[in-house]
Each structure stands twice: as C-alpha cells, then as structure tokens.
N, C-alpha and C positions, 0 to 999 in steps of 0.2 A: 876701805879700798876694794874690799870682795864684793859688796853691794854695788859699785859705782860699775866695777869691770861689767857685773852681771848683767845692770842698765845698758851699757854699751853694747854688748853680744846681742840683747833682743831685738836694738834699735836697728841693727844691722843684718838679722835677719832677712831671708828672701822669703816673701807669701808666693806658696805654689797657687792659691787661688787664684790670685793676682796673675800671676805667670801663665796658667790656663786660660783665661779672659781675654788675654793680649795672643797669645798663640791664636785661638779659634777667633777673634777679631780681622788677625792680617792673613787667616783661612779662606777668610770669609770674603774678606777684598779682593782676594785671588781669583777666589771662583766668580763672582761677580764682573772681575775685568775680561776673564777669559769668556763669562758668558757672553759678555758685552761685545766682546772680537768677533764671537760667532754668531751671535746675531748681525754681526758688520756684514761680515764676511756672505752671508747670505744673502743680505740685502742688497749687496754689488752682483754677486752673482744672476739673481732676478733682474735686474736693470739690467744687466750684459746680454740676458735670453730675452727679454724684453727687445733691447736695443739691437740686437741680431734678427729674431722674427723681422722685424719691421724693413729693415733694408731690406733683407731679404724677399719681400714681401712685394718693397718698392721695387727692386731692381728685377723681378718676373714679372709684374705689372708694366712696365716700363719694357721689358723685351718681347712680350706678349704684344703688347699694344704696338710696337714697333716689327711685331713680326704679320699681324693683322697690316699694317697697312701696307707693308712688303709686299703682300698676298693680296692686299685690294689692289693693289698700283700693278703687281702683274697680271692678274684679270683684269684688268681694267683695257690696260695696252692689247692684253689677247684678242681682248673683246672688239679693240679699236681695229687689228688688223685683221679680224673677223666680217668684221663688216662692212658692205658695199660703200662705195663712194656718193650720195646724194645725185639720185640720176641718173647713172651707169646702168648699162643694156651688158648684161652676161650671158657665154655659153659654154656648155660645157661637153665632153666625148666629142673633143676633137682631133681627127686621123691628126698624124705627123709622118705621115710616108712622104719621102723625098723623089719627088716626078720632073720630067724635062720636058711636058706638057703644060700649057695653060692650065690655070685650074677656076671653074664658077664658083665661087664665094659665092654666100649666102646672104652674107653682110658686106656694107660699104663703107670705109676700107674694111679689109678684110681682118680679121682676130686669129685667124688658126686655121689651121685644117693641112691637109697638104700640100707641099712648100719646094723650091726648088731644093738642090742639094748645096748649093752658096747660097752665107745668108750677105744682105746688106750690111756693110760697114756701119758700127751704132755707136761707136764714139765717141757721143756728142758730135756726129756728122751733120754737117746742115747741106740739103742740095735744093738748090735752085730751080730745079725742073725734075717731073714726077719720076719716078722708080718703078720698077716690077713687083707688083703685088706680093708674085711667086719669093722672091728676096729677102724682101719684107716681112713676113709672116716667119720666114728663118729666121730674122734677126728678133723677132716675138718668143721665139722657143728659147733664144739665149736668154732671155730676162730682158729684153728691150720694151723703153714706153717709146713709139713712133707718134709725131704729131704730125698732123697733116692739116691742111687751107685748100682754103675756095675763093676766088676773085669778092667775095663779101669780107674775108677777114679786114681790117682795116692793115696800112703799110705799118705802122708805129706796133702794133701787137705784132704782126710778122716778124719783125726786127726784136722784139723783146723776147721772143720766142724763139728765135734764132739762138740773141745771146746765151739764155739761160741754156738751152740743148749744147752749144757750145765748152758750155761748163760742167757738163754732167755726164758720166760714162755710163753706157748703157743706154742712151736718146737718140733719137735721130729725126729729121723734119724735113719735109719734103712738102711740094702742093699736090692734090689732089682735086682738076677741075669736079671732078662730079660726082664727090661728097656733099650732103643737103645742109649738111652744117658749116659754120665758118669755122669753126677748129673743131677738130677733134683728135681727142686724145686715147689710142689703142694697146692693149697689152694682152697679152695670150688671156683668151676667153672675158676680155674688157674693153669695154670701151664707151668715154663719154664724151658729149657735144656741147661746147660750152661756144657762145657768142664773142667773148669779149676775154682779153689775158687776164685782164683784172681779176677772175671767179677764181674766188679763194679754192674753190675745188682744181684748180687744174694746179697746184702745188700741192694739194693732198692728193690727186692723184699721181704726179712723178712719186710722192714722198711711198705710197703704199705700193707700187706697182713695180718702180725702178728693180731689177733682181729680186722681185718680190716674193708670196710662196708660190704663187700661180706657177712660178717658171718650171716647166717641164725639163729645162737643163739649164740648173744654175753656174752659173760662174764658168759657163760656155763663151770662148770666145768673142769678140766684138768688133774685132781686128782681122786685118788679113780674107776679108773677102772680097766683096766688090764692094767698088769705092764707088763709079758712077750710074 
C-alpha cells in the first residue's frame, strides 16, 4: 500500500521545468502580438501622413492654379479696358471750363474740351435733328458715348442705332451733316468712325466707353438737362 500511495504522489507531481516553458512561451506570444500592434499601428500612422501630404498637396495645387487664373483673367480684362478700341483717334489734356460762348473744336464731332454749363440729355435720347456741340461734349464729361450720322449712313443702321441708344443709359444719337464718316462713335478723349452698324467695334466701343474710366465725372447725371 505504502509503495502504490508513493507511485501515486509522483505521478501527480507538478514539473516546475514544465511550468517555466509554458510561462516564458505565452511571454513570448505577448510580446510578439504587442510588437505586432505596434508595428500596425505605425504603419496606419505613415499612410495617414502619407495620405494627408498628398490632399494637401492637391488642394494648394488646385487653389494655386485657381488663384493663377483668377489673376490671369483679371489682367487679362485690365489689359482688355486698357486698351484702345481698333481704330479709335484719342486725346487727351482736355479743358472742361464751362463757357456760354461757342467753342472751335479741334476735332469733328467734337470729344472734349470746353463745354456749355447744361449737358444734353443722354438717356438713351435719340433726336432727330443735330444738337449743340457745346451740350454735347457736357454730356461726354458725364460718361456719355454720343453717336452721330451723315446722309451716307444707310436708313436701316440709323434705325438700329436708334434702337439700341434707346436701350442704353448713358447714349445719345443725333445727325451730324458734316461729319466725314457715316457713324461715328464719340466719348470724352474717343472717338471712332465706323461705315456700317454691323462693326463689331461699335458694340465694343458702347461696351468700354459707356460710364467708362475715361469719364472725368462718373455717374454724373444724364437727366434733367436739355432735351432738344
């Protein structure tokens, strides 16, 4: 019986070697999964500054390039109302003293210079029979584009011309026998002669000249002077 118990007791022992083995074993898988999280974890973090540079990257490239043509389309336009109209006769140091005198222009119609003290009504006023220079050149200092005809314009451009001044504040049209051109179109220190309604220049030129910057007094009246 004493031998058998003693059989028993050994079988049942616990090996600490055994016990050491399995300890430093599931140590070992520990440090292993934790290295393995932080190697994760690092490698999401790289992708994340990876994946940050690059939008970020894109979206300065993308507002750069968008602030570049911002900047070309407004030079562009500056540049557009910068410069002359194709053809147009300019001048410029011209008086603005208001006289109740006639006054010799230098040009025909006249662009500027000294002017009565009432301008022409520019309204989009159309009159049928010619105006005082003197008036006219007033209503130039407001920001007016005046188109004027000669017995060459044809009836059908007269009338189209009409219309459109009609429609436009700040115009006005009148004949003018002894102008050398069939239209022409005047604005303080501008003015050009075009044949025919059709030239695409006589809608660039209402488009740059109407309260243009030329105007010596912008957003001067156009009303309330004289009407015939």
């Amino acid at each position: 019986m004493a031998s058998a118990n003693s059989k028993s007791t050994k079988s049942t022992r616990t090996n600490p070697k055994k016990n050491r083995n399995s300890h430093a074993s599931k140590a070992e898988a520990r440090r292993a999964r934790v290295e393995e999280q932080r190697r994760a974890e690092q490698a999401r973090e790289r992708r994340n500054r990876i994946i940050t540079v690059t939008v970020s990257a894109a979206i300065l490239a993308g507002l750069g390039g968008g602030g570049w043509y911002l900047l070309d389309a407004a030079d562009a336009k500056e540049q557009a109302q910068a410069a002359p109209v194709s053809g147009e006769k300019t001048w410029t140091k011209l008086s603005q003293t208001h006289v109740d005198t006639a006054v010799d222009y230098p040009m025909t119609p006249p662009v500027g210079g000294d002017h009565a003290p009432v301008w022409q009504n520019c309204n989009g006023d159309v009159y049928t029979d010619p105006i005082q220079n003197e008036n006219a050149v007033h209503s130039l200092e407001h920001g007016a584009v005046w188109i004027t005809y000669n017995g060459e314009a044809s009836d059908a451009d007269v009338k189209a011309l009409s219309d459109k001044v009609a429609k436009t504040p700040y115009t006005l049209i009148s004949p003018y026998p002894d102008q050398s051109s069939p239209i022409t179109l005047s604005a303080w220190g501008h003015q050009l002669n075009v044949t025919k309604r059709s030239d695409p220049r006589v809608s660039e030129f209402l488009e740059k000249y109407v309260q243009g910057r030329q105007t010596p007094e912008p957003g001067a009246a156009c009303t309330g002077g004289k009407s015939a």
